[in-house]
MARBA-3410 file (N, C-alpha, C, O; in Angstrom, 1 decimal):
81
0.8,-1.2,0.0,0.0,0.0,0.0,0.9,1.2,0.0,1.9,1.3,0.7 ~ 0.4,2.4,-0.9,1.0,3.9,-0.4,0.9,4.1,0.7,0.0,3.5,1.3 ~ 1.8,4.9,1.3,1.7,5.6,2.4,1.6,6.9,2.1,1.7,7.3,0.9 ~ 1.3,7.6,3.1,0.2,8.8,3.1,1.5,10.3,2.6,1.3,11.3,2.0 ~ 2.7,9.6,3.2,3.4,10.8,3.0,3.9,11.1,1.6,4.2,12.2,1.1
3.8,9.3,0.6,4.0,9.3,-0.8,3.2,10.3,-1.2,3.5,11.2,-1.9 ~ 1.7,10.0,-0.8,0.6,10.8,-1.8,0.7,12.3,-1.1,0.2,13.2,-1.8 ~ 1.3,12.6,-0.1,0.9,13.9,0.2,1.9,14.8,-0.5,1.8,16.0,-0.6 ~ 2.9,14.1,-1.1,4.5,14.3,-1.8,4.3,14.6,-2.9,4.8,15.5,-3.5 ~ 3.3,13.8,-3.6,2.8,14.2,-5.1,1.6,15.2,-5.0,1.5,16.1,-5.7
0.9,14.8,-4.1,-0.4,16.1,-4.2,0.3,17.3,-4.2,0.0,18.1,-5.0 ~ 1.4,17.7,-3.3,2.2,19.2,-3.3,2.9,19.2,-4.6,2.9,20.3,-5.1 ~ 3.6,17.9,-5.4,3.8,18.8,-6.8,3.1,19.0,-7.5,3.2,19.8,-8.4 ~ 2.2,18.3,-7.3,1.5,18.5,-8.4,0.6,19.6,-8.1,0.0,20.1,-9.0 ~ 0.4,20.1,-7.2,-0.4,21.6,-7.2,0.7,22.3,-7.4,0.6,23.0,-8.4
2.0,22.4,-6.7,3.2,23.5,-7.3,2.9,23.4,-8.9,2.6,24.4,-9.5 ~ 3.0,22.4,-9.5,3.1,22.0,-11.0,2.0,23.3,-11.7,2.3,23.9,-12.7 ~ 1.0,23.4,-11.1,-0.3,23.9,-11.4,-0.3,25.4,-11.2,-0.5,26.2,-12.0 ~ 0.0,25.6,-10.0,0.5,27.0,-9.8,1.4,27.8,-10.6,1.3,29.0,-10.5 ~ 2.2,27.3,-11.4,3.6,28.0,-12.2,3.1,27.6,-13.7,3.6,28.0,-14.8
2.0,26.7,-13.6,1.5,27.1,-15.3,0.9,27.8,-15.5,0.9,28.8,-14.7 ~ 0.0,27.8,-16.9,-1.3,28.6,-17.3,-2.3,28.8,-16.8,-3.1,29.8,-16.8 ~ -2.2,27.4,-15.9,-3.8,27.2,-15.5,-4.1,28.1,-14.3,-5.1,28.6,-13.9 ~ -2.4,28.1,-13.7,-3.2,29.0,-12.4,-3.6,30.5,-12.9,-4.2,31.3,-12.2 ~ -3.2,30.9,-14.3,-4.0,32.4,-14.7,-5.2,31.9,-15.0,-6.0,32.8,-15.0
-5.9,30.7,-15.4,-6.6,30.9,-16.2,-7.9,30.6,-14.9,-9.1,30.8,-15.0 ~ -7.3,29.9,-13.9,-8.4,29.4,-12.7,-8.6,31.1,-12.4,-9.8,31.5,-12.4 ~ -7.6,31.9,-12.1,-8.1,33.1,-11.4,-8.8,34.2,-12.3,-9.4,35.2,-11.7 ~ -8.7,34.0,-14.1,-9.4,34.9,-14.6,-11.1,34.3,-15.3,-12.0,35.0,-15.8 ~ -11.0,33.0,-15.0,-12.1,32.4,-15.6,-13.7,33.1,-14.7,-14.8,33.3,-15.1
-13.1,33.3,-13.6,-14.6,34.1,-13.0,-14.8,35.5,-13.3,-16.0,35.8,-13.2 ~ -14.1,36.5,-13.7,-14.4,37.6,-14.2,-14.8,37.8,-15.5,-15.2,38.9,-16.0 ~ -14.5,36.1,-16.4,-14.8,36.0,-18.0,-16.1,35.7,-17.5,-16.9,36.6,-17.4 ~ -16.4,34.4,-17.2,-17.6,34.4,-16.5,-18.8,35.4,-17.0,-19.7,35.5,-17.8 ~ -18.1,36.1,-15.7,-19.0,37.1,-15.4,-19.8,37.9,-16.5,-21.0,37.9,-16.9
-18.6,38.8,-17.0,-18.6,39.8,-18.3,-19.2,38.8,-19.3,-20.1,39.4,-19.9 ~ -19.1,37.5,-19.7,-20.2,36.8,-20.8,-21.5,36.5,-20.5,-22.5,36.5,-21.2 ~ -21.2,36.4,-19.3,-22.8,36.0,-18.7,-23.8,37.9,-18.8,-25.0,38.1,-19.1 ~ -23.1,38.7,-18.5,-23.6,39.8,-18.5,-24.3,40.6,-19.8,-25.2,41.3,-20.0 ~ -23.0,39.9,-20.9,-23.4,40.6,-22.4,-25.1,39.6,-22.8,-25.9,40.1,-23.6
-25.3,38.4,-22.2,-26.1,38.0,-22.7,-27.7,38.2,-22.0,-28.8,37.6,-22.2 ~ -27.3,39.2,-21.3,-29.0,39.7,-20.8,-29.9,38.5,-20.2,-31.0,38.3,-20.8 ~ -29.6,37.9,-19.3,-29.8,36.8,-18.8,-31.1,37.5,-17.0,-30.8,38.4,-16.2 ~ -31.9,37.0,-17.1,-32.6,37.0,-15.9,-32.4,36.2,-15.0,-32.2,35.0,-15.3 ~ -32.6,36.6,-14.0,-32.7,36.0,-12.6,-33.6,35.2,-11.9,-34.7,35.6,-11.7
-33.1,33.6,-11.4,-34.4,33.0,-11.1,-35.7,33.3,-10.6,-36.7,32.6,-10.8 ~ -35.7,34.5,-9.5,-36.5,35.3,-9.1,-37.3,35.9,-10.3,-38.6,35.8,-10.2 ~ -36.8,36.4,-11.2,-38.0,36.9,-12.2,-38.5,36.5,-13.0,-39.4,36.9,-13.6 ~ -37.6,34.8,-13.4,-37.8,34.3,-14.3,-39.3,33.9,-13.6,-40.5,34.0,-14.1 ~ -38.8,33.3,-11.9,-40.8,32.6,-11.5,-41.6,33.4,-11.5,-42.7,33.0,-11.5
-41.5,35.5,-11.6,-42.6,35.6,-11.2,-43.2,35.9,-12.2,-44.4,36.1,-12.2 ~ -42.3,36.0,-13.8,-43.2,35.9,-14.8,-43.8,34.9,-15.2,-45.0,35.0,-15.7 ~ -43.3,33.6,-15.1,-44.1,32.5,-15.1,-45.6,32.3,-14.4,-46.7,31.8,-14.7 ~ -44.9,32.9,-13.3,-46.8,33.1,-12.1,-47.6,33.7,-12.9,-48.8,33.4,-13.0 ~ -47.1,35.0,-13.6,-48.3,36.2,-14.6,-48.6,35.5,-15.8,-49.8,35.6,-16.2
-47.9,34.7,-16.5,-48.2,34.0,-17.5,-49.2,32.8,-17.2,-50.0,32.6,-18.0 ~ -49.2,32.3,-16.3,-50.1,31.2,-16.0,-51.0,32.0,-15.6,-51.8,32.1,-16.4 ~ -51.2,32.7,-14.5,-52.8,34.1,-14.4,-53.2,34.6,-15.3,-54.2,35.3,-15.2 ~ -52.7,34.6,-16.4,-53.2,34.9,-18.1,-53.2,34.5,-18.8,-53.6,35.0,-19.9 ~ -52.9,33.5,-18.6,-53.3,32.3,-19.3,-54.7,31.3,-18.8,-55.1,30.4,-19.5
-55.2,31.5,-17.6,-56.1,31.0,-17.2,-57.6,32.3,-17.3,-58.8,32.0,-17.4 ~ -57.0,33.3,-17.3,-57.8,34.5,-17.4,-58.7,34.5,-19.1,-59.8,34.6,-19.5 ~ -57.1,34.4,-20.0,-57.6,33.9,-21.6,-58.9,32.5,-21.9,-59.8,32.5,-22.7 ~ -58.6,31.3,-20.6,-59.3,30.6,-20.7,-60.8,31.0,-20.3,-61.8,30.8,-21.1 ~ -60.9,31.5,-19.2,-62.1,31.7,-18.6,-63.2,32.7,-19.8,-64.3,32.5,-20.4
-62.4,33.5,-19.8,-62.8,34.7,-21.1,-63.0,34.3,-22.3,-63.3,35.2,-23.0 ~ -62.9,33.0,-22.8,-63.1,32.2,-23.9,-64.3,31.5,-23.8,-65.1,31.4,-24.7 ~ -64.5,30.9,-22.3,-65.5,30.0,-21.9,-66.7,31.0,-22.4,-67.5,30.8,-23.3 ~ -66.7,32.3,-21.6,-67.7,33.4,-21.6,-68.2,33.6,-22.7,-69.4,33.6,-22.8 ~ -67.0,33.8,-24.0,-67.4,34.0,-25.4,-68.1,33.0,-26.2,-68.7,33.2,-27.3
-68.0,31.9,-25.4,-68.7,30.5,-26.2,-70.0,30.3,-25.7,-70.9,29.8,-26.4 ~ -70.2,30.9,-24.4,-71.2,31.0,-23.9,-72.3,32.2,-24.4,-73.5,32.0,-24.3 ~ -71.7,33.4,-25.0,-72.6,34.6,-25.5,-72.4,33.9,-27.1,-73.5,33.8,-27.6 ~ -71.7,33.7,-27.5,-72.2,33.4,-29.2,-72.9,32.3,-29.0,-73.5,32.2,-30.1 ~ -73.3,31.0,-27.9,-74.4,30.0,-28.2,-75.6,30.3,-27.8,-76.5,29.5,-27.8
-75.9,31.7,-27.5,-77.5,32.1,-27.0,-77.7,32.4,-28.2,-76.8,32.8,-29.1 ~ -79.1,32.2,-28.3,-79.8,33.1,-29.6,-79.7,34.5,-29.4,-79.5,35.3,-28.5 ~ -80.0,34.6,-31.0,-80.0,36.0,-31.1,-81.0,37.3,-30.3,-80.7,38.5,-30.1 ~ -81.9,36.7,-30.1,-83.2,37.3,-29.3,-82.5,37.6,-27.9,-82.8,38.7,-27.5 ~ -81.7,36.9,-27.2,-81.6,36.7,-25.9,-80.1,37.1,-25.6,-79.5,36.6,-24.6
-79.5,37.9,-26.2,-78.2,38.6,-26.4,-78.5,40.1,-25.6,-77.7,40.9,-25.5
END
């Protein structure tokens, strides 16, 4: 079996390894790219995203109802309009 001080020996180079490459610029600029892409694309918030969904389904049930009504005034006769 490894022993713990083997693996602890390679986990430190191998982060040193990581630190003195690319990656360590690219781990610390990838959240400000992030950001600035996510921003250009006009993206909403899960908060607004539900509460238009809530108005959309209240108007959408409101369209229904107001249909029912319309079916109901064009099936009377004409006399009783």
């Amino acid at each position: 079996m490894l022993d713990n001080k083997f693996i602890d020996d390679i986990s430190h180079r191998i982060s040193g390894l990581i630190a003195e490459s690319p990656l360590a610029d690219l781990e610390q600029n990838l959240k400000p790219l992030l950001q600035s892409a996510f921003a250009r694309l006009d993206l909403v918030t899960r908060e607004e995203f539900d509460v238009q969904t809530q108005v959309l389904q209240r108007t959408r049930e409101q369209l229904t109802q107001l249909e029912a009504r319309l079916a109901a005034l064009e099936a009377l006769p004409p006399d009783q309009e």
